[in-house]
C-alpha positions as CSV (number, residue, x, y, z in Angstrom):
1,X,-1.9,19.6,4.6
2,X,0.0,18.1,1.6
3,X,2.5,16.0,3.8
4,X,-0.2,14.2,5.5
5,X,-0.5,12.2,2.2
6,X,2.6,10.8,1.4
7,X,2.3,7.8,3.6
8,X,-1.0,6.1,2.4
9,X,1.0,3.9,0.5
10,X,3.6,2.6,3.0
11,X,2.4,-0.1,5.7
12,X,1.3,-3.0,4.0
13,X,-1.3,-5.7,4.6
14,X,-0.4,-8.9,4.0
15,X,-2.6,-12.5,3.7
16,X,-1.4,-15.5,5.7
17,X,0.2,-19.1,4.3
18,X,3.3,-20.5,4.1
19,X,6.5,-19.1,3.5
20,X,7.5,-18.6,0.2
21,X,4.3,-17.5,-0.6
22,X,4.5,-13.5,-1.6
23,X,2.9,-11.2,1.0
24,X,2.2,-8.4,-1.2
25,X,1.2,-4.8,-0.2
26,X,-2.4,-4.5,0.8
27,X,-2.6,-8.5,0.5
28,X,-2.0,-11.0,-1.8
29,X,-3.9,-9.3,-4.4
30,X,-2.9,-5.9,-3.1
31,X,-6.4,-5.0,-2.7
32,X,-6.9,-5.0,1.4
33,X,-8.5,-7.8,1.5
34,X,-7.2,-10.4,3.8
35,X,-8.3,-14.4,3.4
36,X,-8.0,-15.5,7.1
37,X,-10.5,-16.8,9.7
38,X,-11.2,-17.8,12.9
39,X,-10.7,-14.1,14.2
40,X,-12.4,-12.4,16.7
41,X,-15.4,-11.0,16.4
42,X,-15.7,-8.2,19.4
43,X,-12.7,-7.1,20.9
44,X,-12.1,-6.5,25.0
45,X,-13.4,-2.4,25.9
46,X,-9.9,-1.9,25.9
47,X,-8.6,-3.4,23.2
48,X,-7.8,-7.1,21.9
49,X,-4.6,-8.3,23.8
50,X,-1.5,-6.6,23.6
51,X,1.3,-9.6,22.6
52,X,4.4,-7.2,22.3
53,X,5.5,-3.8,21.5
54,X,8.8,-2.6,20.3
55,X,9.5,1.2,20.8
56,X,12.9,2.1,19.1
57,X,12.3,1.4,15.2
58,X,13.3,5.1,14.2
59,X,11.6,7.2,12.0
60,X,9.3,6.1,9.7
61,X,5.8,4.7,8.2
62,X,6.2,1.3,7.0
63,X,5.2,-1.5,8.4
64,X,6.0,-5.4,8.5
65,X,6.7,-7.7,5.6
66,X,6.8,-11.5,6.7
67,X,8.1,-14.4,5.4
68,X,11.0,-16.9,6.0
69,X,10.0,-17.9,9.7
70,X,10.2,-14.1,10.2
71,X,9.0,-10.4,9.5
72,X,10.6,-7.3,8.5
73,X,10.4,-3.6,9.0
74,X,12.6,-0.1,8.2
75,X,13.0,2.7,10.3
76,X,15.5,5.8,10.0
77,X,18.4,7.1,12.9
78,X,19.9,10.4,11.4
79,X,19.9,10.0,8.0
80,X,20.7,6.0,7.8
81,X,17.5,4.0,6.8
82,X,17.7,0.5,8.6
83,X,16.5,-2.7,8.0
84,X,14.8,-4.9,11.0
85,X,14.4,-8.7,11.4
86,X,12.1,-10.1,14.0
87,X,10.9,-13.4,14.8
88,X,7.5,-13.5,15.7
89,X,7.8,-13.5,19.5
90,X,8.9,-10.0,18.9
91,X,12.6,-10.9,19.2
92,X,15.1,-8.2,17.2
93,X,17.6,-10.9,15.2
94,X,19.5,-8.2,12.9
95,X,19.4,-4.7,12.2
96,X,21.4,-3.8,9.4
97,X,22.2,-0.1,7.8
98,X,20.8,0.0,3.7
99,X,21.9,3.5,3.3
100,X,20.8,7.3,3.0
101,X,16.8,7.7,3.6
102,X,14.6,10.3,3.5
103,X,14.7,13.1,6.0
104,X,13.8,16.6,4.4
105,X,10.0,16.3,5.6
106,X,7.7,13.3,7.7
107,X,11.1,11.9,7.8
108,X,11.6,8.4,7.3
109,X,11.5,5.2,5.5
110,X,8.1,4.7,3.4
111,X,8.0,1.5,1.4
112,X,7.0,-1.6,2.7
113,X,9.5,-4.9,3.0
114,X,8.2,-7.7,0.4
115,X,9.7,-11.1,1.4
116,X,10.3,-14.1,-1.3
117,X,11.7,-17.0,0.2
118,X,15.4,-15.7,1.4
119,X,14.9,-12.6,-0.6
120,X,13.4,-9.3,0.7
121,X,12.7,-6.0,-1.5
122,X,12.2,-2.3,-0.8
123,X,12.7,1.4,-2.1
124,X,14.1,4.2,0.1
125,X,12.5,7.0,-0.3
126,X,15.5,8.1,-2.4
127,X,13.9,6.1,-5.2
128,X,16.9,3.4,-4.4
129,X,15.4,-0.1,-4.4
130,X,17.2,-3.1,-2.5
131,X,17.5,-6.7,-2.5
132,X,18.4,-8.6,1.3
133,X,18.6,-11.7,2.2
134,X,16.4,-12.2,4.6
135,X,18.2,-14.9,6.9
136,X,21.3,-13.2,7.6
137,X,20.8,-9.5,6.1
138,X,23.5,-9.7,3.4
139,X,22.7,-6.7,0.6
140,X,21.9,-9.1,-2.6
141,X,21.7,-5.7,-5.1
142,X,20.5,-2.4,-5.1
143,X,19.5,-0.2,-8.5
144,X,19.2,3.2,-8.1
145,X,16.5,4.7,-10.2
146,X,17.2,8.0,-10.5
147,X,21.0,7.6,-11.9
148,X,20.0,4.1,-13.9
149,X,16.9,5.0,-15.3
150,X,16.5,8.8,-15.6
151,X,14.1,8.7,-12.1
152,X,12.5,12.5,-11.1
153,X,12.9,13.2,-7.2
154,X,9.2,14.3,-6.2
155,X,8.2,15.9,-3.2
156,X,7.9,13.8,-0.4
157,X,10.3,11.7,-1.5
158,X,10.1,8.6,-4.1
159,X,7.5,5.7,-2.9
160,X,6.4,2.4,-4.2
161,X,5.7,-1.2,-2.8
162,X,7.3,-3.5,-4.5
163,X,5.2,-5.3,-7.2
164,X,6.9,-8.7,-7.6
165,X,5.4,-11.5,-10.0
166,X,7.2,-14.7,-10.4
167,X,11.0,-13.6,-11.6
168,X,10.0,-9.9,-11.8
169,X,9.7,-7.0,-9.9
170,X,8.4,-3.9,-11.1
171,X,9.1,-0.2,-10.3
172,X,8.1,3.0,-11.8
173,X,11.1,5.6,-11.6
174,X,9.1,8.5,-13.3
175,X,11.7,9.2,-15.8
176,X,10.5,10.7,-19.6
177,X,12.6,7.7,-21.2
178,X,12.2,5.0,-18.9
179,X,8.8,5.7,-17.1
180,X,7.8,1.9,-15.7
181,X,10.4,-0.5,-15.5
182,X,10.9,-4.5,-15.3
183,X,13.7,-6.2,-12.8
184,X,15.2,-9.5,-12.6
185,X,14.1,-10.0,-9.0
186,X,17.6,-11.9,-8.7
187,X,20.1,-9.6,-10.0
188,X,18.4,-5.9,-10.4
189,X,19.1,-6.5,-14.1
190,X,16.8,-4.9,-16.7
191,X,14.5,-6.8,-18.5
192,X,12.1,-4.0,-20.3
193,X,11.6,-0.7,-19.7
194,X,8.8,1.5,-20.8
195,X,8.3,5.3,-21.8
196,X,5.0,4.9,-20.5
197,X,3.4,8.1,-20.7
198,X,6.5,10.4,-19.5
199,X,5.1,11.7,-16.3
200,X,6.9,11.5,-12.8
201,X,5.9,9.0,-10.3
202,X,3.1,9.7,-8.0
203,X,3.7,7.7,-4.5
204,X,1.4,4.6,-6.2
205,X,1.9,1.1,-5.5
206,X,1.1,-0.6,-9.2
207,X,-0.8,-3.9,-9.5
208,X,-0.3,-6.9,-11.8
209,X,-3.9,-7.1,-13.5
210,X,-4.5,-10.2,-15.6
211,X,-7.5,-10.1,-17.8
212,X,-8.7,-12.6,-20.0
213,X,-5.4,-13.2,-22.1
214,X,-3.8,-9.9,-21.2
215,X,-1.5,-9.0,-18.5
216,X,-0.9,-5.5,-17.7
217,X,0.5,-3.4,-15.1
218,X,-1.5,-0.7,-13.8
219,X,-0.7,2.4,-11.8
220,X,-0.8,6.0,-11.3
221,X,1.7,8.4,-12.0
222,X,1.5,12.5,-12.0
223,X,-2.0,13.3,-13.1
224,X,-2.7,10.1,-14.6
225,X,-4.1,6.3,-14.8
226,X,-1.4,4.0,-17.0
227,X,-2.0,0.4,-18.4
228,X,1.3,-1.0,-19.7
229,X,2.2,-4.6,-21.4
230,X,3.4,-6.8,-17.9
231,X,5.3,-9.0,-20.7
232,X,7.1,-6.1,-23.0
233,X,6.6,-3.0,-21.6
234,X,4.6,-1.9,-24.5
235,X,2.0,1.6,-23.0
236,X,-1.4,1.1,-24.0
237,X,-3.6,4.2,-22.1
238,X,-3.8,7.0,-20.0
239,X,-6.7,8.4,-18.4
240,X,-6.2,11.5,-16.4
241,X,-6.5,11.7,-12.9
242,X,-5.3,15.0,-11.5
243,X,-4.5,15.9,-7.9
244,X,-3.6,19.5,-6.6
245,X,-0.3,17.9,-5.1
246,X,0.5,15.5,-7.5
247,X,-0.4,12.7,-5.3
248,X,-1.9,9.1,-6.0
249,X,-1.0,7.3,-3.0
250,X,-3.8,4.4,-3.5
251,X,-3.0,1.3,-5.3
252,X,-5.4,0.8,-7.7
253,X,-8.0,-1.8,-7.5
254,X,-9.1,-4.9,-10.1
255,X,-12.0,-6.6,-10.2
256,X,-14.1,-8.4,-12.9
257,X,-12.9,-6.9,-15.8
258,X,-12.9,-3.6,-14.6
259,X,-10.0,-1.1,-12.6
260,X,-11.2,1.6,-9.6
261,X,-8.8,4.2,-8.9
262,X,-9.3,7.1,-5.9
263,X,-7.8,10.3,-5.4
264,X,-8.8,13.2,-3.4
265,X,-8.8,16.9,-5.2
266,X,-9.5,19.9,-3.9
267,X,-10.0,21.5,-7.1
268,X,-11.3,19.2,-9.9
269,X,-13.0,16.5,-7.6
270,X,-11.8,13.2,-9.9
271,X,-12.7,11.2,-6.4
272,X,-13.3,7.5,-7.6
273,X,-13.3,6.4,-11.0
274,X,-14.5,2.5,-12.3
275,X,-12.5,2.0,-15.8
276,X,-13.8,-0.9,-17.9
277,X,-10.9,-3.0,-19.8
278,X,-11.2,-4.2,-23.2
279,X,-10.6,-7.9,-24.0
280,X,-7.1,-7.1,-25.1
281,X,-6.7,-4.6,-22.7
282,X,-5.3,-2.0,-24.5
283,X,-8.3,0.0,-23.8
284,X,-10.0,1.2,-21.2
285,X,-13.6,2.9,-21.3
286,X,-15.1,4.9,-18.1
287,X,-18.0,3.7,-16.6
288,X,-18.3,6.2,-14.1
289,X,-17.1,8.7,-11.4
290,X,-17.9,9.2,-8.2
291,X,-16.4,12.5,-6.8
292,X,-18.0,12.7,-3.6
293,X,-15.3,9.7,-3.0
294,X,-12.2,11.7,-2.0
295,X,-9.8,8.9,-1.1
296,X,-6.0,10.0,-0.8
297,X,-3.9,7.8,0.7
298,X,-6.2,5.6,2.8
299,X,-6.8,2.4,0.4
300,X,-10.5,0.8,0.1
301,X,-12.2,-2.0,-0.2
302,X,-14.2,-3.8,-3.5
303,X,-16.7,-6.6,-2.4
304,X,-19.9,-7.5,-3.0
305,X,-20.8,-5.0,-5.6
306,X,-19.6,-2.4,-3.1
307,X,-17.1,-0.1,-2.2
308,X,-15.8,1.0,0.9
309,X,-13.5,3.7,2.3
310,X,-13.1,7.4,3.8
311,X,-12.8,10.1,2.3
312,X,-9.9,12.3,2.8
313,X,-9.8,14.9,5.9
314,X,-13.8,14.8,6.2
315,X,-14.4,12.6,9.4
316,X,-16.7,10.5,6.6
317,X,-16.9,6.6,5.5
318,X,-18.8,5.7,2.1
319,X,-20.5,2.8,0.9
320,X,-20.5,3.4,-3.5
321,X,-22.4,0.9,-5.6
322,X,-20.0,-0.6,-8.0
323,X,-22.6,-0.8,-10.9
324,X,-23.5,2.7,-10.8
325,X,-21.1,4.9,-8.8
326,X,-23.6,6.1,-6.6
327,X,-22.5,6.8,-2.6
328,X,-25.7,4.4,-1.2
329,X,-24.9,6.0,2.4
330,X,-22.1,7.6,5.0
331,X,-20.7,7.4,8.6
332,X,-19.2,10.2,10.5
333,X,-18.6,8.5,13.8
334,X,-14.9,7.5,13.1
335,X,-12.3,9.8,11.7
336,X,-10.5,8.8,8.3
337,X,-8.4,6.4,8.2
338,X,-6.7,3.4,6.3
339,X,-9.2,0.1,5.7
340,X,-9.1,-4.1,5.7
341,X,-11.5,-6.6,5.6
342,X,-10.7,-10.1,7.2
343,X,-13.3,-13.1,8.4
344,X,-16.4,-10.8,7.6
345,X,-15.3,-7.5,9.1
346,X,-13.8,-4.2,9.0
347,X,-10.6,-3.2,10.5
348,X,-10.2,0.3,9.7
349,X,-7.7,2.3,11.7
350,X,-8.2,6.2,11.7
351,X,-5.8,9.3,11.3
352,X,-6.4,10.0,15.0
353,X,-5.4,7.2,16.5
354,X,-8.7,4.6,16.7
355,X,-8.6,1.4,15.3
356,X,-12.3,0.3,15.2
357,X,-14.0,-3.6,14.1
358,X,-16.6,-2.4,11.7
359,X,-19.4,-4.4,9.8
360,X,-21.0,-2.9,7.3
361,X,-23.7,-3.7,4.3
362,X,-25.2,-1.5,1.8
363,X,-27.5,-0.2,3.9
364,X,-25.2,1.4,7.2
365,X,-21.4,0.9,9.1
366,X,-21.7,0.0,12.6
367,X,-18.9,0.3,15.1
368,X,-18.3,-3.0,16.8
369,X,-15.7,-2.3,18.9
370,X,-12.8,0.1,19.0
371,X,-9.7,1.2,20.9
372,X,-6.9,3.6,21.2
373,X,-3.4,3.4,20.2
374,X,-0.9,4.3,23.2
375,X,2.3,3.7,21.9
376,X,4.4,5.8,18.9
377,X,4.7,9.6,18.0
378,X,4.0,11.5,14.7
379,X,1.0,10.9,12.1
380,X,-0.6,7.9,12.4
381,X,-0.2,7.0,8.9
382,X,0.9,3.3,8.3
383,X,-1.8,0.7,7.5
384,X,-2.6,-2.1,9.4
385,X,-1.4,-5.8,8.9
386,X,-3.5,-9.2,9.8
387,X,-1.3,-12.2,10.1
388,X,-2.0,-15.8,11.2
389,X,-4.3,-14.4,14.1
390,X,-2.2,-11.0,14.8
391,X,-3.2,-7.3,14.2
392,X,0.3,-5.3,13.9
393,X,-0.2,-1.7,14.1
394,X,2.9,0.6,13.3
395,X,2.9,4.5,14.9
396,X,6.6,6.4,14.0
397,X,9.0,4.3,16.2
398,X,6.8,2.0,18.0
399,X,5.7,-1.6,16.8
400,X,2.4,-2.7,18.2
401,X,1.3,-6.3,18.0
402,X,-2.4,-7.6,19.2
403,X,-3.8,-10.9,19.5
404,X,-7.1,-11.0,17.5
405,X,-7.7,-14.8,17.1
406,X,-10.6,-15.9,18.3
């Protein structure tokens, strides 16, 4: 049961706009919500149209990063992780060897290609994070954060997406001296590290949270909630958050002033917590829990003065009210599974294999339409991506990619 988690945190969803633009994990503000329109809305009985498929990635859980006139993915043959270029008529342009990836259990490469211009960014799942260029595939620099910065091997192996803001890029090796720490994007050099709170990573993606005049970054590590100084490094709080397994594979969410974390528990029950920040935000004050709201490694959605998302291994979707916490209603008629919103809709794809167009309102979910995936082996694990009118949907070595413009 533990395993199954480790992979929330890997495919990536990303906004569309010119390149150059960063497509970040879960978005552009890494919350899984997608700004594009003109999609459809009902999809064939079978389906929306199948474009392209590519069946020999390799191992693995991520899913694409575009940008530069291309996209980008990592699979794993043996124990070599590999980098993949594609243009967007689903034609391989490189394949280039990064190094030793993660094969000791659900093998395979976890973190989620970032693109910047010529530059794209990952981390193997040996807590090793890389810098390609994206035209030609040349390695630009690597840092390894377990022999640089005192980095702790966790179970399923080490797994971030890259958090990049202007210059930076951010990472969070775990270590007890240097916990959370800040990259020149262009040369892997240090610019601050932080002692943070001590505690080893936890498989969570951080965000870049700016709040009135503070910026902080905010993630989870091993049984905890962290705000730290984006500018210095300088740790601010820590609010626990346990897990059995030591897992926090969602990226937290910011909205308005205030943070939502989920985790799942089987023992505690911390589900969803809302954490209001202080002006300065070197504080943070709970509002509320909802612990009915197991969410592991599936991501959800903030809109509207509502949240949305399933809850771990329980066949269940919930609708919370963001001023009070309280689950308003549930769904049982698709398994759990990973969650978007685009041009007014749902696009949640489940643990079994479903990917289903879903509205939904405070008052009930409704299946619109909903199909299976065919292609792939292994858990179906990686999260969807919407680009410029395309669904891609990654399942182990197989690339899927659907026309869903209307």
């Amino acid at each position: 049961m533990p395993g199954v988690i480790i992979f929330a945190f890997i495919a990536a969803a990303f906004c569309p706009g010119t390149d150059g633009q960063v497509y970040q994990w879960r978005g552009p503000n890494r919350n899984g919500i997608i700004p594009e329109t003109g999609l459809l809305k009902t999809w064939p009985e079978n389906g929306p149209e199948l474009i392209w498929s590519f069946g020999d990635l390799g191992d693995g859980h991520t899913s694409i990063g575009p940008g530069n006139g291309r996209f980008f993915t990592t699979g794993l043959n043996g124990s070599t992780g590999y980098l993949f270029s594609f243009d967007y008529n689903g034609k391989l342009l490189w394949k280039k060897p990064y190094g030793p990836e993660w094969n000791e259990n659900y093998i395979g490469p976890r973190s989620t290609p970032v693109v910047i211009d010529d530059l794209v960014y990952f981390q193997s799942g040996h807590g090793v994070v890389y810098c390609f260029r994206s035209s030609s595939g040349e390695l630009v620099w690597s840092a390894d954060l377990q022999k640089r910065f005192g980095g702790k091997q966790i179970t399923w192996g080490m797994v971030e997406n890259m958090l990049v803001e202007g210059d930076r890029i951010f990472c969070t090796p775990g270590g007890e001296i240097n916990n959370v720490v800040c990259l020149n994007r262009f040369t892997g050099a240090a610019i601050w590290t932080s002692p943070g709170n001590k505690k080893p990573s936890a498989y969570c993606s951080s965000i870049y949270v700016r709040h009135k005049n503070a910026e902080l970054i905010v993630t989870m590590t091993d049984g905890s909630i962290i705000g730290v100084d984006a500018k210095t490094g300088q740790f601010y709080w820590d609010v626990p958050q346990n897990q059995t397994y030591k897992i926090h594979a969602n990226a937290p969410v910011y909205s308005d002033g205030v943070i939502y974390c989920a985790s799942e528990n089987e023992t505690s029950n911390n589900g969803l917590v809302a954490l209001k920040l202080s002006d300065d935000g070197r504080k943070v004050t709970q509002l509320w829990r909802n612990r009915e709201f197991k969410n592991l490694m599936e991501g959800f959605i903030v809109k509207d003065g509502l949240i949305f998302g399933a809850v771990y291994n329980a066949n269940r979707w919930l609708c919370v009210d963001i001023n009070t916490g309280m689950t308003l209603h549930s769904f049982n008629k698709l398994a759990d599974g990973s969650i978007l919103w685009a041009d007014g809709l749902f696009y949640c794809y489940s643990k079994k294999g479903e990917v289903a167009l879903m509205s939904a309102d405070r008052n009930s979910f409704k299946i619109v339409s909903r199909f299976r995936i065919s292609l792939g082996d292994g858990p179906h694990f990686s999260h969807p991506v919407i680009y410029n009118g395309r669904l891609y949907i990654r399942h182990g070595n197989a690339l899927m990619v659907y026309n869903i413009k209307g």
